[in-house]
C-alpha positions in Angstrom: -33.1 -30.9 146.5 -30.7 -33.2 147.3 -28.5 -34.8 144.8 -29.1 -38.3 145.7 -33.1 -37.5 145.3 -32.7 -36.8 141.9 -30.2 -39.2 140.3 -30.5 -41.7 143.5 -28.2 -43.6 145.4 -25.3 -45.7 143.6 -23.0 -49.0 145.2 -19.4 -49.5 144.3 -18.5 -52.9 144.2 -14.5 -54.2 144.7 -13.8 -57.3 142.6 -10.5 -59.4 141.9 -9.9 -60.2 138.1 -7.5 -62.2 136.0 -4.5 -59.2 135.6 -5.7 -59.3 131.9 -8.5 -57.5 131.9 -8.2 -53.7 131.2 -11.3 -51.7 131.5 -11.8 -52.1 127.6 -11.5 -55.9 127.6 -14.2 -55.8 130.8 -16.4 -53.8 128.9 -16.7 -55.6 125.7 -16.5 -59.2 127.6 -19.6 -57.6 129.7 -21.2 -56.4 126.3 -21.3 -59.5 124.9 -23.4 -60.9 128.2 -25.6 -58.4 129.1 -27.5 -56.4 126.9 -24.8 -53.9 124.4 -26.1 -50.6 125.0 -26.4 -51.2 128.9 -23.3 -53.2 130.5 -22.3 -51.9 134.0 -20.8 -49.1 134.7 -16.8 -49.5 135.1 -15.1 -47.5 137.2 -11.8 -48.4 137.1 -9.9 -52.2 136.0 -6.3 -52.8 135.9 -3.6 -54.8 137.8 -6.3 -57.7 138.3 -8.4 -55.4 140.1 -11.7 -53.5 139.3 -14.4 -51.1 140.6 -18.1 -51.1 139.3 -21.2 -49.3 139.8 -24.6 -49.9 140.1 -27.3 -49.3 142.2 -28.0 -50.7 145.5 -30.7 -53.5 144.3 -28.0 -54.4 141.4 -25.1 -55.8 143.8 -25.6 -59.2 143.6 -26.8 -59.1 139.5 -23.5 -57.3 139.3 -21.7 -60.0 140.9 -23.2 -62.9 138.8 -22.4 -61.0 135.6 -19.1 -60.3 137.0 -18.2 -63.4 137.3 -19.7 -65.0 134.0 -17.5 -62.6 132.4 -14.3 -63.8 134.5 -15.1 -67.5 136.6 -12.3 -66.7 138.8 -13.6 -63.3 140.1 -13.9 -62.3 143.9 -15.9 -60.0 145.2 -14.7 -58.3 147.8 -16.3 -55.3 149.3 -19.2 -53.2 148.1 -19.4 -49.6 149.5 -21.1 -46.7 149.1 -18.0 -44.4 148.4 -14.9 -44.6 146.1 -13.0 -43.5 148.5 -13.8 -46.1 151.3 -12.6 -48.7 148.8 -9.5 -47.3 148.0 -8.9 -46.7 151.5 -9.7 -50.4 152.4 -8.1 -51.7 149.4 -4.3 -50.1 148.3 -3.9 -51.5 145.5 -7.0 -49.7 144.1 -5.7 -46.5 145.0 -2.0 -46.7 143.3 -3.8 -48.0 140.0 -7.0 -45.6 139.7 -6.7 -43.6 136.5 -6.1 -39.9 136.8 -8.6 -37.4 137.4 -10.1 -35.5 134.4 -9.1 -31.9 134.4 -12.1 -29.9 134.9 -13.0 -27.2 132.0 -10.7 -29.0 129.6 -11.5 -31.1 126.2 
């Protein structure tokens, strides 16, 4: 079984924030508009820049909550791969956080 079958397919969306946000301001702002125990997921915000993720049918919920949370966000790209993003977009690669070591706690 493939392993889009079972968990199905997922959408990462680009956006341009205000350089305060850090991933824990984005999460609580987003919190406190959506429903606590189901904001979207974050991948990565720093430098005035973020990735999220959601599902394909989400992308444009995810962009109107984006951008209650932050009126002068820009969405600019929604892909299907982190990488394709980063690639596209420098300044996503120099500030993504660092890999989790696998095996380690």
């Amino acid at each position: 079984m493939v392993v889009k079958e079972k968990r199905g397919r997922r959408r990462y969306v680009a956006f341009n924030l205000d350089t305060s946000f850090n991933k824990e301001s984005l999460i609580a702002k987003l919190r406190s508009i959506t429903s606590p125990n189901d904001p979207p997921y974050i991948i990565q915000c720093s430098a005035g820049w973020a990735i999220v993720r959601c599902s394909p049918d989400k992308t444009d919920d995810i962009t109107t909550i984006i951008q209650k949370a932050d009126p002068m966000s820009r969405s600019l790209c929604t892909s299907g791969t982190l990488r394709t993003l980063r690639e596209r977009y420098p300044k996503l690669k120099e500030t993504r956080p660092h890999a989790r070591k696998k095996g380690t706690t």
